[in-house]
C-alpha positions in Angstrom: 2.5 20.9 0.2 -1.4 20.5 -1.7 -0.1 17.2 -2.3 0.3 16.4 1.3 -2.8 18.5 2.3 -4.7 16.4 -0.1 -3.2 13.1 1.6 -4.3 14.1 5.2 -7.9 14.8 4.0 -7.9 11.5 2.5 -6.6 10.7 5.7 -8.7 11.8 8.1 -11.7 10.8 6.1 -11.1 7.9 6.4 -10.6 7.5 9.8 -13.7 9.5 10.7 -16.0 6.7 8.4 -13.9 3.7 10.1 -15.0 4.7 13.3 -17.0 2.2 14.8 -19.6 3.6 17.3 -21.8 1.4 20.0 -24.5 1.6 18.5 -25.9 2.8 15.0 -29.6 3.8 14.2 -29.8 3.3 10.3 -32.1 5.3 8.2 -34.8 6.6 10.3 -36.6 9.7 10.2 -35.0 12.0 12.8 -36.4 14.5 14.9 -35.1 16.8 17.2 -37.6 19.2 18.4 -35.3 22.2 20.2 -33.2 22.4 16.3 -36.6 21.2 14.4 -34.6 18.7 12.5 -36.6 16.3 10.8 -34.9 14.2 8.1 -33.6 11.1 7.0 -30.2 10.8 9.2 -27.9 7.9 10.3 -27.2 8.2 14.8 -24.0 7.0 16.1 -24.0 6.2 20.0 -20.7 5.6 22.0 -20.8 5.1 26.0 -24.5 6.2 26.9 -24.3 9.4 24.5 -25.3 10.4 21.0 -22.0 10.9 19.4 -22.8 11.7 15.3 -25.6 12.2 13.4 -24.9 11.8 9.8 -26.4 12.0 6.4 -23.3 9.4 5.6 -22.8 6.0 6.6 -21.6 4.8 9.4 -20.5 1.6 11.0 -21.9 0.0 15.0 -20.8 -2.8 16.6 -24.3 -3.3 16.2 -26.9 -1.7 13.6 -30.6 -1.4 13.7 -32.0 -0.7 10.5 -35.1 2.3 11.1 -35.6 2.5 7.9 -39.6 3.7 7.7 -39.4 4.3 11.9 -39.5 7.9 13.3 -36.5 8.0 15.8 -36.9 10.7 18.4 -36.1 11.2 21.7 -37.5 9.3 24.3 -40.7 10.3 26.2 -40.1 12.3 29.7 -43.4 11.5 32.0 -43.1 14.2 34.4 -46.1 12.9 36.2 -45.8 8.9 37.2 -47.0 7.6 40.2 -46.3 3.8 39.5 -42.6 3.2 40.0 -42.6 -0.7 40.2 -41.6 -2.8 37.4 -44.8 -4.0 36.0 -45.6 -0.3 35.3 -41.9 0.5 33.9 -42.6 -2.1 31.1 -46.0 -0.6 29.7 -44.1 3.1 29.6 -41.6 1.3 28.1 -43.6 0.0 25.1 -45.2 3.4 25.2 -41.8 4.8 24.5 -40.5 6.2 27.5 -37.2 6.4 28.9 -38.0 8.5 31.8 -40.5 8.5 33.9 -40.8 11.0 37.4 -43.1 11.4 40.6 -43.3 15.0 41.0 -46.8 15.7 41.2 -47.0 14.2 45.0 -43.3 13.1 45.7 -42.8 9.6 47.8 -42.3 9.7 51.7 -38.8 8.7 52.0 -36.5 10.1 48.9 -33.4 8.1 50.2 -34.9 4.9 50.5 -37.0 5.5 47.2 -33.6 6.2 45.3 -31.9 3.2 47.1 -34.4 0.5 46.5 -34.3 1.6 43.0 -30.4 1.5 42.0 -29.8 -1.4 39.4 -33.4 -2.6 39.5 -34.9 0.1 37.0 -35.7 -0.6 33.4 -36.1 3.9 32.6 -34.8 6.9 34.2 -36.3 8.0 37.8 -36.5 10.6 40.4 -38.6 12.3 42.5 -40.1 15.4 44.5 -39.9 16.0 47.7 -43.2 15.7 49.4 -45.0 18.4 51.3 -47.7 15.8 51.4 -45.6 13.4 53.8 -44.0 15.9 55.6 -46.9 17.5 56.5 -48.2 13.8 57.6 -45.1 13.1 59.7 -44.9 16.2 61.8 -48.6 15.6 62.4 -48.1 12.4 63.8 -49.2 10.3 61.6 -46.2 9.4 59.0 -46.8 7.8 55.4 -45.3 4.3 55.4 -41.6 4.6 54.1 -41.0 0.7 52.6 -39.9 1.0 49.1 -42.6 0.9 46.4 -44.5 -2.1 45.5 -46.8 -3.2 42.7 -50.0 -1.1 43.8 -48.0 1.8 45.4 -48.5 4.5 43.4 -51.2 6.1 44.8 -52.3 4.6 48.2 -48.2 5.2 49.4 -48.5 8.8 48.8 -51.6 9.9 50.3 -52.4 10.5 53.6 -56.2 9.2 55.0 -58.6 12.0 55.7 -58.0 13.3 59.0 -56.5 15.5 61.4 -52.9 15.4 59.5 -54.9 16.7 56.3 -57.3 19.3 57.5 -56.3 20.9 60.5 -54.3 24.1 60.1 -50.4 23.8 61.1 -49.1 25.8 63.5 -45.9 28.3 62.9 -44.1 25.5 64.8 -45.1 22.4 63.0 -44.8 24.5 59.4 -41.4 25.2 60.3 -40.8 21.7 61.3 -42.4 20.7 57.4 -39.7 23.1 56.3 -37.0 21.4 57.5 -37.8 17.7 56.6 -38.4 18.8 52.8 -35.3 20.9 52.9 -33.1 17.0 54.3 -35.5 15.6 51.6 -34.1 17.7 48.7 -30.6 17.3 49.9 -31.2 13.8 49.3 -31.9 14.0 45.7 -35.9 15.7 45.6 -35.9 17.2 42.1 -39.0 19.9 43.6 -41.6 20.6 46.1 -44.2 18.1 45.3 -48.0 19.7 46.7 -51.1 17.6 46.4 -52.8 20.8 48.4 -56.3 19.0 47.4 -55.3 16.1 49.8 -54.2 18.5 52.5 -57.4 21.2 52.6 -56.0 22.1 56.2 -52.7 24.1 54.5 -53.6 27.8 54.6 -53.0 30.4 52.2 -49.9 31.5 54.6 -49.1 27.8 54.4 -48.8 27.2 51.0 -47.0 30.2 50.5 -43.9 29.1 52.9 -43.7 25.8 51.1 -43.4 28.0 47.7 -40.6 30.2 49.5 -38.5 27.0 50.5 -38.6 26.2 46.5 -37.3 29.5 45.6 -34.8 29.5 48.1 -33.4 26.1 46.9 -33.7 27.2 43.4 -36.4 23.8 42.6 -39.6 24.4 41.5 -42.8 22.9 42.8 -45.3 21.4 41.0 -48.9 21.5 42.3 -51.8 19.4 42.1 -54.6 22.7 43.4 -56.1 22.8 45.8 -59.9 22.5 44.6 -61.8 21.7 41.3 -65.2 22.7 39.8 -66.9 25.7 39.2 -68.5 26.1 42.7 -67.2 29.4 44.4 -65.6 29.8 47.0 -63.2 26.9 46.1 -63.7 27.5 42.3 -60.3 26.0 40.0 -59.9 29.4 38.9 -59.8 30.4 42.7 -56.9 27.3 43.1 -55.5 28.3 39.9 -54.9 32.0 41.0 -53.8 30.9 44.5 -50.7 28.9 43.1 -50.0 31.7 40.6 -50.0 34.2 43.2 -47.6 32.6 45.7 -45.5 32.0 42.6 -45.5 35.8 41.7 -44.9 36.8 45.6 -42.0 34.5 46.0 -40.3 33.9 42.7 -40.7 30.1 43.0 -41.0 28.3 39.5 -44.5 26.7 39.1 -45.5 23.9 37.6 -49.5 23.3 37.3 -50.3 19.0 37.1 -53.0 17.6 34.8 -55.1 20.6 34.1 -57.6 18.9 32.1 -58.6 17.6 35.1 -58.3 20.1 38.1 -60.3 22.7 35.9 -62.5 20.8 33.4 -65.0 23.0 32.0 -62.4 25.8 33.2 -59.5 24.4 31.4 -59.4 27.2 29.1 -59.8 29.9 31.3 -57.5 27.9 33.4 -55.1 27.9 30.8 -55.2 31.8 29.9 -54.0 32.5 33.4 -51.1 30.2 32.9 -50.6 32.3 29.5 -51.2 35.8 31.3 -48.2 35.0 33.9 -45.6 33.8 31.6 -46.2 37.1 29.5 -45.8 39.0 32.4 -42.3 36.8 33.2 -43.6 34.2 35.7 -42.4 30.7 34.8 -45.5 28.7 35.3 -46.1 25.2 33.0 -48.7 22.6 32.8 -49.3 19.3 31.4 -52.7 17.4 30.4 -53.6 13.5 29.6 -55.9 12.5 26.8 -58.1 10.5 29.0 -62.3 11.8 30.6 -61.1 10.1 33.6 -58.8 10.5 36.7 -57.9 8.1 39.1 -57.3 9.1 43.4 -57.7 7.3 46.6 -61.6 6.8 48.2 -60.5 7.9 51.5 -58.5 10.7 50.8 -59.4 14.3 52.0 -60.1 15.2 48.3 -63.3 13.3 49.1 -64.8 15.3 52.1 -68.0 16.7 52.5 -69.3 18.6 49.6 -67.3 16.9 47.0 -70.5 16.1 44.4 -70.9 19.7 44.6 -67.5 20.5 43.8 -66.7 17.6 41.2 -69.8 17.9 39.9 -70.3 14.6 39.8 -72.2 11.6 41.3 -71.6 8.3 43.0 -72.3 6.6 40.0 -69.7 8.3 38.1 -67.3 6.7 40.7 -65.3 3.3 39.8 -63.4 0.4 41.2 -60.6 -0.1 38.6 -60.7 -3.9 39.8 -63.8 -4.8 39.5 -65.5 -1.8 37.1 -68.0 -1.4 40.5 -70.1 2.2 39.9 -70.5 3.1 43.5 -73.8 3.8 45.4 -73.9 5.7 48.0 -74.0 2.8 51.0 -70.5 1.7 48.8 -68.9 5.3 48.7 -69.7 5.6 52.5 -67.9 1.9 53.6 -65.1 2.6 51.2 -64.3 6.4 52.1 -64.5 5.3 55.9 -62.1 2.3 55.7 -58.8 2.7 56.7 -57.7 0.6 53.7 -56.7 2.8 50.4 -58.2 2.0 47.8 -57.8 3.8 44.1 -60.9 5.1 42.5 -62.0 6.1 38.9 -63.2 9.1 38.4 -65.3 9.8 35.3 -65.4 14.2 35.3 -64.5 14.9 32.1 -65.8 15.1 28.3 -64.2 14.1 25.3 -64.7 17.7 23.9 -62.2 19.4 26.4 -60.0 16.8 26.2 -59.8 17.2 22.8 -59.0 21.4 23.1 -56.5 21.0 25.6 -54.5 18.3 24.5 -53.1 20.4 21.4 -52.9 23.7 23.3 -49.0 25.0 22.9 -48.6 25.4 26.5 -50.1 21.8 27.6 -47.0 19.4 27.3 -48.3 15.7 28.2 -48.0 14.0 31.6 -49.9 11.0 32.3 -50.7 10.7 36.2 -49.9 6.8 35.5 -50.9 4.1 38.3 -51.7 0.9 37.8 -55.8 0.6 37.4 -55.8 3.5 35.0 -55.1 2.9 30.7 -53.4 6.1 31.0 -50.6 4.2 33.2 -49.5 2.1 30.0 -51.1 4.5 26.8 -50.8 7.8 27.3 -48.4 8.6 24.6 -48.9 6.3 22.3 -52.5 7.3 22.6 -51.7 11.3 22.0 -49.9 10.4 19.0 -52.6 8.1 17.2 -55.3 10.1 18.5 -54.4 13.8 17.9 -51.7 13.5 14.9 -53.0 10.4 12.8 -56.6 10.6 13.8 -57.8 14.3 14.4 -54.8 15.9 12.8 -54.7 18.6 15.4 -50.9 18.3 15.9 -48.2 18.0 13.6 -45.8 14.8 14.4 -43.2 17.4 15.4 -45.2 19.1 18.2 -46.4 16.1 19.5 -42.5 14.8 20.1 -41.9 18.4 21.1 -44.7 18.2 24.5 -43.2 14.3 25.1 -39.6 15.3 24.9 -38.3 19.0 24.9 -40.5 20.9 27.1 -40.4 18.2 30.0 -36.7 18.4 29.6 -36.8 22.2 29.8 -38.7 22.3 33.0 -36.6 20.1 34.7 -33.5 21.7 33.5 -33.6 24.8 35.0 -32.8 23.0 38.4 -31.8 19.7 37.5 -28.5 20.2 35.0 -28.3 17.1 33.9 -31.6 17.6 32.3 -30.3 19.2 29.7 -28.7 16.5 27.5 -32.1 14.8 27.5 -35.4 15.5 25.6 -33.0 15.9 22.4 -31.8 14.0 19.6 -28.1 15.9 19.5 -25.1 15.0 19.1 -24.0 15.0 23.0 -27.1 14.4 24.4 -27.9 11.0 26.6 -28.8 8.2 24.0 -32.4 8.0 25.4 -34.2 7.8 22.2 -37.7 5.8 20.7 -38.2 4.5 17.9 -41.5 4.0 16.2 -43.7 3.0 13.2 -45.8 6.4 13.0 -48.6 4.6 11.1 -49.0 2.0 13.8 -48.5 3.3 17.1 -51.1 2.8 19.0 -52.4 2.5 22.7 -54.0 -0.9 23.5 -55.1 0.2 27.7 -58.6 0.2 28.3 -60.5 1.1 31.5 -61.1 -2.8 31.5 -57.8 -3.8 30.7 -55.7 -1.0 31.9 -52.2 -2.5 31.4 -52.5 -3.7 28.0 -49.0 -2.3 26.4 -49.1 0.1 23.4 -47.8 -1.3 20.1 -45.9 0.7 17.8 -42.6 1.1 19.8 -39.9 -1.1 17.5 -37.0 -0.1 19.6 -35.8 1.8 22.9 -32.6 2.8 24.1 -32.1 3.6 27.6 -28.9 5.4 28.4 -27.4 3.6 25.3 -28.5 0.5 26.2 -31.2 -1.1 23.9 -34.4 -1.7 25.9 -36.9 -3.2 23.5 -35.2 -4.6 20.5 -37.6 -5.3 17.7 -40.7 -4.9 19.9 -40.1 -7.3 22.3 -38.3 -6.5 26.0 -35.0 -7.4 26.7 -35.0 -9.7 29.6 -32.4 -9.0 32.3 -31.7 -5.6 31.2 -32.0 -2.5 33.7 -30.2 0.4 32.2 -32.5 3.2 34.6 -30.3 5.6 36.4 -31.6 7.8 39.1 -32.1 11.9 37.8 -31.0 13.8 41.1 -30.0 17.5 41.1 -26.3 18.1 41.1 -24.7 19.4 44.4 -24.3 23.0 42.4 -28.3 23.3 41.4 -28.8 23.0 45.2 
């Protein structure tokens, strides 16, 4: 009997190291943030998933050697406006594999998703937009033709006007109401509120919108309603009014770029986002490491009183084009066009960035469009700025804010969500891997979609994206992240 124990251990050993898996990562520094592995480990992946991780060998139809490479789990950009494919290749060389518009949503989820299928190079999905809806019962509907180049922005934002600032009436917020509720049956991941661009959504407004969420069981993520320091309209003011129609109607809440809707606030900002989760509410936020933001000229965010507000000048306005500062005669033709155009806005310092960024609460979002360096750096960036450079976060916690909590938001309505953001074995086989000495972003405010360097490999879905830091041509392994009939 030991004898023929000893056999079928010998046995099964050997079968288990002559299995040949997909795929095999060799010798990389692991991490997994949600177990807080972080060692020297061998990854087997077999049809789109992470099937071993092993201190032994083990054998792949094909091997990359990551030997001296941190392999983690790829980025999750929460907050991407440019969906086309020019800005899917600079996140992929800043090591993402999944990049969402949930800040705003897009006008048309179906036709979003379906222009997308088999023409994606990372994950994407989207919100449901408040914005649009609002826009289309007023008369004045968003255009609906699938994303192009220099979509981001101008597609998702309505022009200052009647559809943004006049109040709705219990009729026409009923009728906003039902388009987002056809909008998440067709695959919205949340409520997406820009309530900045839509000043004419009351109080009694917003907090409908935040009941819908709740009811659906999707959270909604908010870009507030007003910045600055000015009062009334303060971004403490916007900051308690999102927090408080969370508490009243149990909706999940998730806060976008709060470096730059509270700037010298951001801390305060960010104690109030620490004061509801103690008290049970489950509000998040996300930051970018950049002084600048990027919106559209003509949009309501821009209506009387916004130097005030801001607390900024026209000067401090940009063309990304053309690096134009704007004077007042410029500001005034621009803002009164009925053509979009994106604007840089410098309204930040260094100095806040720099507390906020490493904050335990702030996970990192970039608010990508093309014109910005954020659409093609922002991680790369975070991780030779803050953990090679300033050394105010540890590799781990940097992964952690680009991977884990991400995932963790979008999980709780979103099922799938869970097997990504984690280097496990049976999580998706979304994972980046990286020289940690080198990466680097490359985007500047001149050159905005210069790629990051760093990025050696990415796997998309199991699929091998970049392969020794080049991109592989003809390759679109993106799948569409949709909540499941059963999270609805």
């Amino acid at each position: 009997m030991r004898i023929f124990a000893l056999c079928l251990i010998v046995v099964l050993s050997a079968a288990s190291f002559a299995q040949q898996y997909d795929l095999v990562l060799e010798g990389g520094r692991v991490l997994d943030p949600e177990t807080g592995l972080d060692a020297v480990r061998n990854v087997g992946i077999n049809g789109g998933k992470i099937a071993r991780i092993s201190a032994g060998a083990l054998q792949g139809k094909k091997t990359i050697a990551a030997t001296g490479l941190v392999v983690a789990p790829g980025f999750i950009d929460l907050h991407q406006h440019g969906q086309d494919l020019d800005s899917q290749r600079v996140k992929a060389f800043d090591g993402v594999t999944t990049a969402l518009e949930l800040e705003i949503g897009v006008p048309d989820v179906t036709q979003f998703l379906k222009a997308k299928e088999g023409h994606s190079l990372i994950h994407y999905g989207t919100a449901a937009s408040h914005v649009a809806a609002r826009a289309l019962v007023f008369g004045a509907p968003l255009p609906a033709a699938p994303i192009t180049n220099h979509a981001g922005i101008p597609e998702i934002l309505p022009k200052s006007g009647p559809a943004t600032d006049q109040h709705a009436t219990t009729e026409q917020i009923e009728a906003i109401k039902k388009r987002l509720r056809a909008e998440l049956d067709a695959g919205g991941l949340a409520v997406g509120m820009g309530i900045q661009y839509t000043p004419g959504a009351t109080r009694h407004e917003v907090i409908e919108m935040f009941r819908l969420a709740a009811g659906r069981g999707v959270p909604v993520y908010t870009h507030m309603r007003s910045f600055g320091r000015v009062e009334p309209g303060s971004a403490i003011e916007a900051t308690g009014e999102v927090i408080g129609a969370a508490t009243v109607t149990g909706a999940s809440l998730h806060i976008v770029h709060i470096n730059s809707t509270c700037g010298a606030d951001a801390p305060e900002c960010l104690s109030m986002v620490e004061g509801a989760r103690a008290h049970g509410l489950d509000v998040t936020t996300e930051a970018y490491p950049y002084i600048a933001g990027m919106t559209s000229i003509n949009s309501a965010l821009f209506n009387s009183g916004w130097q005030e507000k801001l607390g900024i000048a026209y000067s401090d306005l940009v063309l990304p084009d053309t690096g134009e500062h704007l004077t007042k005669q410029r500001f005034d033709e621009l803002h009164n066009s009925s053509v979009t155009r994106a604007i840089l806005t410098f309204s930040n310092t260094q100095e806040l960035v720099d507390k906020v960024i490493p904050h335990p609460l702030v996970m990192i979002a970039s608010d990508g469009a093309i014109g910005h360096p954020r659409n093609a750096g922002t991680f790369a960036r975070v991780l030779a700025q803050y953990v090679r450079g300033k050394q105010t976060l540890t590799l781990m916690d940097a992964v952690r804010k680009m991977t884990l909590m991400p995932a963790q938001v979008l999980e709780r309505s979103t099922p799938s969500a869970r097997m990504k953001g984690r280097l496990q074995e049976g999580a998706d086989a979304d994972i980046v891997i990286f020289d940690p000495q080198t990466i680097s972003d490359r985007s500047t405010y001149q050159s905005p979609m210069e790629p990051s360097v760093g990025v050696q490999y990415l796997v998309v879905g199991g699929t091998i994206l970049i392969d020794q830091g080049k991109l592989v041509p003809d390759v679109f392994p993106g799948r569409a992240i949709v909540r499941s009939s059963a999270a609805r």
